[in-house]
C-alpha positions as CSV (number, residue, x, y, z in Angstrom):
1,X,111.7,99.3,73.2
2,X,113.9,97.7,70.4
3,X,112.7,96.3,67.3
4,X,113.8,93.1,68.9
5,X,111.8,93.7,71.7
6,X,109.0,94.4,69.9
7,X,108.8,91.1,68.0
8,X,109.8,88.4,71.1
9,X,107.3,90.4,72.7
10,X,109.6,91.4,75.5
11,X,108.5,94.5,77.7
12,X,110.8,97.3,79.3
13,X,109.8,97.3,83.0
14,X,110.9,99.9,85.2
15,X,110.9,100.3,89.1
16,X,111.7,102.7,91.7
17,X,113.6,100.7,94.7
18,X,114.7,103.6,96.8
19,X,113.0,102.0,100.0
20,X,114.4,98.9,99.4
21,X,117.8,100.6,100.3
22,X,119.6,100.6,103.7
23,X,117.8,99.4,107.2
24,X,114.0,98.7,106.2
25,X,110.7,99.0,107.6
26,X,107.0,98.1,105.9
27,X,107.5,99.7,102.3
28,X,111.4,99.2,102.4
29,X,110.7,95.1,103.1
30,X,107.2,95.3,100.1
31,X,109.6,97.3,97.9
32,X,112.3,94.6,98.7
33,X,110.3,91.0,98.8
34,X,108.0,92.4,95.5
35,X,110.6,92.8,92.9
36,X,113.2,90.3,94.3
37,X,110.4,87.4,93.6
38,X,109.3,89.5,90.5
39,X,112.9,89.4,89.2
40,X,112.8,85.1,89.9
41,X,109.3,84.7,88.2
42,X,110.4,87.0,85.1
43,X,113.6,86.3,83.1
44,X,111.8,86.9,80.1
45,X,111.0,91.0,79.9
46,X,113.8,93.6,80.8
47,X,114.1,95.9,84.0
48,X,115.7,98.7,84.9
49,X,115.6,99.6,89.4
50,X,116.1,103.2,89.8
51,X,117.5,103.8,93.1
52,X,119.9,106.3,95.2
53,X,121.8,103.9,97.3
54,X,122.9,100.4,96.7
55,X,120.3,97.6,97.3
56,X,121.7,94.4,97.6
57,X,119.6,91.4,96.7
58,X,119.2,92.3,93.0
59,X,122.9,92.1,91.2
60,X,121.9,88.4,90.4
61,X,119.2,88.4,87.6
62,X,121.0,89.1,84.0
63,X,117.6,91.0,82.9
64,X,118.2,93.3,85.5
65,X,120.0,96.7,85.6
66,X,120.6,98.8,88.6
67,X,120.4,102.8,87.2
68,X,121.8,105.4,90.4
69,X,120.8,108.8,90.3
70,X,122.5,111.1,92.9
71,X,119.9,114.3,92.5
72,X,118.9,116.0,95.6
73,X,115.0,115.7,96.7
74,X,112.5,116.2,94.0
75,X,114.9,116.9,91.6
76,X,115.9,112.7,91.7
77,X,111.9,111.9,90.3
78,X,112.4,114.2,87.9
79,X,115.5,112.8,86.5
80,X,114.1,109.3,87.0
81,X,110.8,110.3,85.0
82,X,112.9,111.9,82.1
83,X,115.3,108.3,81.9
84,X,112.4,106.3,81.9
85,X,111.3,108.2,79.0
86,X,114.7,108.0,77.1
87,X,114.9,104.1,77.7
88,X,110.9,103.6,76.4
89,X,110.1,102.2,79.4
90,X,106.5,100.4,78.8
91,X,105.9,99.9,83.2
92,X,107.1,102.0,85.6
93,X,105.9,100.1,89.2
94,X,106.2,102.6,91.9
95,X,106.0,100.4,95.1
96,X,106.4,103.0,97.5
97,X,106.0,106.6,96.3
98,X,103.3,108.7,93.9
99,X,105.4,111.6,92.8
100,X,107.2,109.7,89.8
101,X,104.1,108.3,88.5
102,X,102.2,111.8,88.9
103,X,105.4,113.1,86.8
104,X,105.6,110.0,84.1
105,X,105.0,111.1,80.1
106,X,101.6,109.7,79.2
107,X,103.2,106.6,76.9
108,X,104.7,105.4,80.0
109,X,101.9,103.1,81.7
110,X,102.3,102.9,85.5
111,X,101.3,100.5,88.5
112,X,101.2,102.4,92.0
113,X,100.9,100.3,95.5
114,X,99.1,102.3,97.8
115,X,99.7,101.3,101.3
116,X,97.5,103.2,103.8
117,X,95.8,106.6,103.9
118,X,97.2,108.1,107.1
119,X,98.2,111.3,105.4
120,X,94.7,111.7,105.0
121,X,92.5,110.0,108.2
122,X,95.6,110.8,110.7
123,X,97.6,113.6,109.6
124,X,98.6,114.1,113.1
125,X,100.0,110.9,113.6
126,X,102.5,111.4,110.8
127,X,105.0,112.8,109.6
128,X,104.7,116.3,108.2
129,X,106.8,116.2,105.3
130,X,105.5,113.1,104.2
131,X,101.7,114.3,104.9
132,X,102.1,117.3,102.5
133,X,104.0,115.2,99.8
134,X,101.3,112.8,99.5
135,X,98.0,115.1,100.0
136,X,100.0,116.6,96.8
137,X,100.6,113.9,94.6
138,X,98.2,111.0,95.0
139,X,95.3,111.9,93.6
140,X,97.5,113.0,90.5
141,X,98.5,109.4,90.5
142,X,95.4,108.2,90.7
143,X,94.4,109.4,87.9
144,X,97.3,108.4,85.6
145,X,98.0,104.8,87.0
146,X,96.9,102.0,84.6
147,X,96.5,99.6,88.0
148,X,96.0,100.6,91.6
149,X,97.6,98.2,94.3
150,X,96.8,98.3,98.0
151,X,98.2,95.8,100.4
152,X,94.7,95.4,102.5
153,X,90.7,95.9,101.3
154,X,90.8,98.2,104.6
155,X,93.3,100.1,102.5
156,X,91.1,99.5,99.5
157,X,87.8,100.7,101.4
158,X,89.6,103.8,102.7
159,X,90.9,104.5,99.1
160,X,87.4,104.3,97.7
161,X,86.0,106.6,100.6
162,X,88.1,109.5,99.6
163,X,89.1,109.0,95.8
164,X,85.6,107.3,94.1
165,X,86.4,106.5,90.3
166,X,88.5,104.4,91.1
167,X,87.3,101.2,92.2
168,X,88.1,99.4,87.9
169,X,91.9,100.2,88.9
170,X,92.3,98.7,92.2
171,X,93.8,95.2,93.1
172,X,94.4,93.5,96.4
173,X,98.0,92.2,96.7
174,X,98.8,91.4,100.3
175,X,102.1,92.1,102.0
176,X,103.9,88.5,103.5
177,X,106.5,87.8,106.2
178,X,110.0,86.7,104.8
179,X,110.3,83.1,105.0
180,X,113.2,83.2,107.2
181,X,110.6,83.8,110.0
182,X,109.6,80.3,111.1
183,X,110.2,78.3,115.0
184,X,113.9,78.2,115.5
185,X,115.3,75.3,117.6
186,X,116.0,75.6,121.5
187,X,119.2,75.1,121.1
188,X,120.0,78.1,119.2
189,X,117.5,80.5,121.5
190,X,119.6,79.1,124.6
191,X,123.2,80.6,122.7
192,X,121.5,83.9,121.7
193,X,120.0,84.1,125.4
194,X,123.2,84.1,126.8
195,X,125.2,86.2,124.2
196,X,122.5,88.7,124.5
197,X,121.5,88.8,128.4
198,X,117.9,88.8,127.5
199,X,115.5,88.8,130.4
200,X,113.7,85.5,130.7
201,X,110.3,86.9,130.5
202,X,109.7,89.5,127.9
203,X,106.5,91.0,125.8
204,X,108.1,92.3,122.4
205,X,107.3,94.9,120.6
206,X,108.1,95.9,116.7
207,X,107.9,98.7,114.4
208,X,109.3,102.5,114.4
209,X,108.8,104.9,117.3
210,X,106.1,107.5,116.3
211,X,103.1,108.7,117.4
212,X,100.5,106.3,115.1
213,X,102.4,103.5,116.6
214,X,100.5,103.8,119.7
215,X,103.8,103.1,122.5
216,X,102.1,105.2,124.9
217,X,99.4,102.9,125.3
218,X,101.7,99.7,125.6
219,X,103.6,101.8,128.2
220,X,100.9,102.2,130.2
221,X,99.3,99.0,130.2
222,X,102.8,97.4,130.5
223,X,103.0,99.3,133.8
224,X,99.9,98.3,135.2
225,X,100.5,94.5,134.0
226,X,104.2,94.6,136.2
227,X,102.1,96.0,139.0
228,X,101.1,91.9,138.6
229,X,104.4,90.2,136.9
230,X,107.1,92.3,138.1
231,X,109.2,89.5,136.8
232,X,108.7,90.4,133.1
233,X,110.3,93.0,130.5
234,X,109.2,94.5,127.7
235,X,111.3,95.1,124.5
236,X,110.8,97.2,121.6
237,X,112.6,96.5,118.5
238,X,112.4,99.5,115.5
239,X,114.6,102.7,115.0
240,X,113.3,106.2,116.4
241,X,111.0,108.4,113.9
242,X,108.5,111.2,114.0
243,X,107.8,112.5,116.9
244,X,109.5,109.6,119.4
245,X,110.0,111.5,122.3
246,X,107.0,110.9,124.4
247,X,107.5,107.3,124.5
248,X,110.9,108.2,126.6
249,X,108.9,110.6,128.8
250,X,106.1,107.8,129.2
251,X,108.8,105.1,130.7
252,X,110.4,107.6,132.6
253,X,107.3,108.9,134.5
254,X,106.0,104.8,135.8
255,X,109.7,104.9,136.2
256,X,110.0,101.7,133.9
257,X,113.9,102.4,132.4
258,X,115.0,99.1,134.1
259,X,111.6,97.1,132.7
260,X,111.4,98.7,129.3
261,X,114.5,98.0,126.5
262,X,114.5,99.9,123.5
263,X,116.7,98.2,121.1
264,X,116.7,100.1,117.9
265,X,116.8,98.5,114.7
266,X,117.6,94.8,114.6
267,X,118.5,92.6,111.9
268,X,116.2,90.0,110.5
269,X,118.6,87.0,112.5
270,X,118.4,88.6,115.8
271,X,114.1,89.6,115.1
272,X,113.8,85.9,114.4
273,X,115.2,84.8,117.7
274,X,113.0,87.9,119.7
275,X,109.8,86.5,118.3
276,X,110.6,82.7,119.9
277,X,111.4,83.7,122.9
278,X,109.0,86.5,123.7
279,X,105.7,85.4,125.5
280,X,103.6,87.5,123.0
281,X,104.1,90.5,120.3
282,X,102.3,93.4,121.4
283,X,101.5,95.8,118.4
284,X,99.1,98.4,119.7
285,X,99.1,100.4,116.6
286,X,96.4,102.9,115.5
287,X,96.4,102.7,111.7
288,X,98.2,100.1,109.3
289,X,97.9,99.7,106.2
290,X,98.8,95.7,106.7
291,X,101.1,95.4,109.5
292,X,104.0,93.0,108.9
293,X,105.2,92.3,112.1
294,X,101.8,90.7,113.9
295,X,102.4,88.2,110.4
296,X,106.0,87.6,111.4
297,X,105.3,86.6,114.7
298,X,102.7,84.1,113.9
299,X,105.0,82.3,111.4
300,X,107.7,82.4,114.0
301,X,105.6,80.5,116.5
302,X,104.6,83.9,118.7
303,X,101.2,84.4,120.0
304,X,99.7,88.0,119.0
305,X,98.2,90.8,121.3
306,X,96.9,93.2,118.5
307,X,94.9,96.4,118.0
308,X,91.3,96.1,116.4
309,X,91.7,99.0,114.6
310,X,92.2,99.4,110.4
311,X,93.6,96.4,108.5
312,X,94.5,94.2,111.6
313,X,91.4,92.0,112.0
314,X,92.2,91.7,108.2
315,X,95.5,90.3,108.8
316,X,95.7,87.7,112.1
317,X,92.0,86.9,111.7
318,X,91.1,84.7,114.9
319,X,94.9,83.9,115.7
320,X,95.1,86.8,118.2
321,X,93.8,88.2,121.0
322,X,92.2,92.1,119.8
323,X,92.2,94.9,121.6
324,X,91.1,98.6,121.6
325,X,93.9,100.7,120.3
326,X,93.4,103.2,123.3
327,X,92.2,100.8,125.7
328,X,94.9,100.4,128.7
329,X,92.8,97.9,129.9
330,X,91.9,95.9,126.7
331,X,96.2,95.6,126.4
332,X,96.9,95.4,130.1
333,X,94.2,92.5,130.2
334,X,95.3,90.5,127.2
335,X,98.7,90.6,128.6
336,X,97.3,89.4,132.2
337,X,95.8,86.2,130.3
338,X,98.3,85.0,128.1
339,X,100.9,84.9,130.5
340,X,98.8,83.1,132.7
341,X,97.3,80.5,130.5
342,X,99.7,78.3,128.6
343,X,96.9,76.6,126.5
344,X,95.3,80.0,125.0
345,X,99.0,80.7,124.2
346,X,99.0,77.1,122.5
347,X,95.7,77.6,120.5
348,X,97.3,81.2,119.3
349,X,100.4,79.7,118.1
350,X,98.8,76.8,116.0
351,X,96.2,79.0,114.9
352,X,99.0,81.6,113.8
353,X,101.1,79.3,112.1
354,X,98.1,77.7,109.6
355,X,97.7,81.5,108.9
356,X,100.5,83.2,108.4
357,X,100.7,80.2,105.4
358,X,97.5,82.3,103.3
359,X,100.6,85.0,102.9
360,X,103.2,84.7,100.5
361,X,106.0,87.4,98.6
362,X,106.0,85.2,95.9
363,X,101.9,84.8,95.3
364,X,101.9,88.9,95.5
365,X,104.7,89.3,92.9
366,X,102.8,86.7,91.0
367,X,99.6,89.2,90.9
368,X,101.9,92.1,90.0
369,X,103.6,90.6,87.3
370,X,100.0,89.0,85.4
371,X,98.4,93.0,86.0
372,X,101.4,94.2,83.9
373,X,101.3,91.3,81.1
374,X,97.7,91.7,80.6
């Protein structure tokens, strides 16, 4: 920190926005929608946003600097942790990874946002690499971080089961659905209908293809539910990770490749338009941190078919229908009843627009930003 600095009171904020980089899932859109409405709320101290790849979305704010490092692996924290010393960083915010924090000289004070615990309660469900990365570095975090973050109090219990100490540290900042999410006009769903060739009647389904994901069940309960509505599709949005294959298998074997439509990753324009036009978002999920999507539906107008499990009760409330995560029947059910009962479907949809209004990028960035100037 300058001498300047020191005497306007200005602080030298650094923050690693690797996730925020290329297509995006649940850290890449915290790490993304955190600093971006940090950056508005704060002109006043200086940051520097470590990355590997270019992020658009920040270039704008004059207190700002974009540092790239091209090291390979590990070797890219340590050069970060060695610049953030050379600058006199005061904050280093590490939205979506515990390995620069764990590696951060002790005048450096850091903020960590820790997101779920499936390394640790489903290490089977994820991936390996990341598993063994995190079982290695967290509790070293832990116990260096000036403030703990989670994005749920499931997230927060779950911490507290399995690190105690640490309860002083910990603050609950919710994640939030980008406001672009909202009811689009019929008008515009009738053009991207036909440019698209979307069935008429769809359930829609969103987030990466892996085992905690829970497809399997949605496959199955999907084919029972067509055994009903044969006139209905269901379409999954979200890239292929860990461990995808057996969703593929799963289709092919209630010979579902004409009723099921994997779509890969989507941008935010074309999600927008899915959520308004699907009868319900299915998200069957086993463990979540927070869950974004069930959030984005409800603030698009789409009802919600969730799983009871970890921080969803936490997150739609009353606004969705709850089912065991490896229930067939509880999914294949709730599907059976709101597409055969347009005012249950009504209720969810009012109820899930008041809620998804609790949620906000900008109120969480506000949180992050008053830890650090305390």
């Amino acid at each position: 920190m300058t001498l300047l600095s020191i005497r306007l009171n200005i602080m030298k904020i650094a923050i690693d926005i690797r996730s925020a980089a290329g297509e995006k899932a649940g850290k890449g859109w915290y790490t993304f929608h955190i600093v971006q409405n940090l950056l508005k709320l704060d002109q006043k101290n200086e940051y520097i946003l470590y990355s590997k790849d270019p992020v658009p979305g920040f270039g704008q704010f004059p207190n700002a600097q974009i540092k790239g490092f091209k090291s390979p692996g590990i070797l890219w924290h340590y050069a970060v942790a060695r610049d953030a010393k050379k600058e006199n960083v005061d904050y280093f915010f590490a939205p979506s990874s515990y390995i620069i924090p764990s590696l951060l000289h002790k005048s450096i004070k850091s903020i960590i946002t820790v997101h779920d615990l499936v390394a640790f309660l489903y290490p089977n469900k994820h991936n390996k690499k990341a598993t063994i990365l995190e079982k290695i570095f967290l509790k070293k975090a832990l116990k260096k971080s000036h403030h703990v973050l989670t994005v749920s109090n499931n997230t927060k219990d779950d911490l507290l089961q399995r690190f105690q100490g640490t309860e002083d540290k910990i603050s609950v900042v919710p994640c939030a659905a980008d406001p672009d999410y909202r009811p689009i006009k019929k008008e515009a769903l009738e053009k991207f209908t036909k440019q698209t060739n979307l069935p008429e009647k769809f359930f829609l389904a969103v987030g990466t293809i892996e085992p905690r994901k829970n497809y399997e069940t949605l496959i199955k309960a999907f084919s029972n539910f067509a055994h009903h509505h044969p006139e209905y599709h269901l379409v999954i949005v979200g890239k292929e990770g860990w461990k995808f294959q057996p969703v593929y298998e799963e289709i092919n074997k209630n010979y579902l490749n004409k009723k099921v439509h994997i779509l890969g990753y989507l941008s935010n324009s074309s999600l927008q338009k899915l959520y308004n036009l699907a009868t319900a978002l299915v998200f069957p999920s086993h463990y979540e941190g927070f869950g974004i999507p069930p959030l984005e539906a409800m603030q698009s107008g789409c009802p919600v078919i969730s799983s009871s499990s970890s921080s969803m009760p936490e997150v739609v409330g009353d606004c969705a229908l709850l089912c065991k995560p490896g229930s067939v029947e509880d999914f294949t059910s709730a599907m059976l009843e709101i597409s055969a009962n347009p005012e249950l479907r009504a209720q969810l949809i009012a109820k899930g627009l008041e809620r998804a209004k609790k949620f906000s990028w900008k109120g969480s960035a506000k949180k992050v930003l008053e830890l650090m100037c305390d």
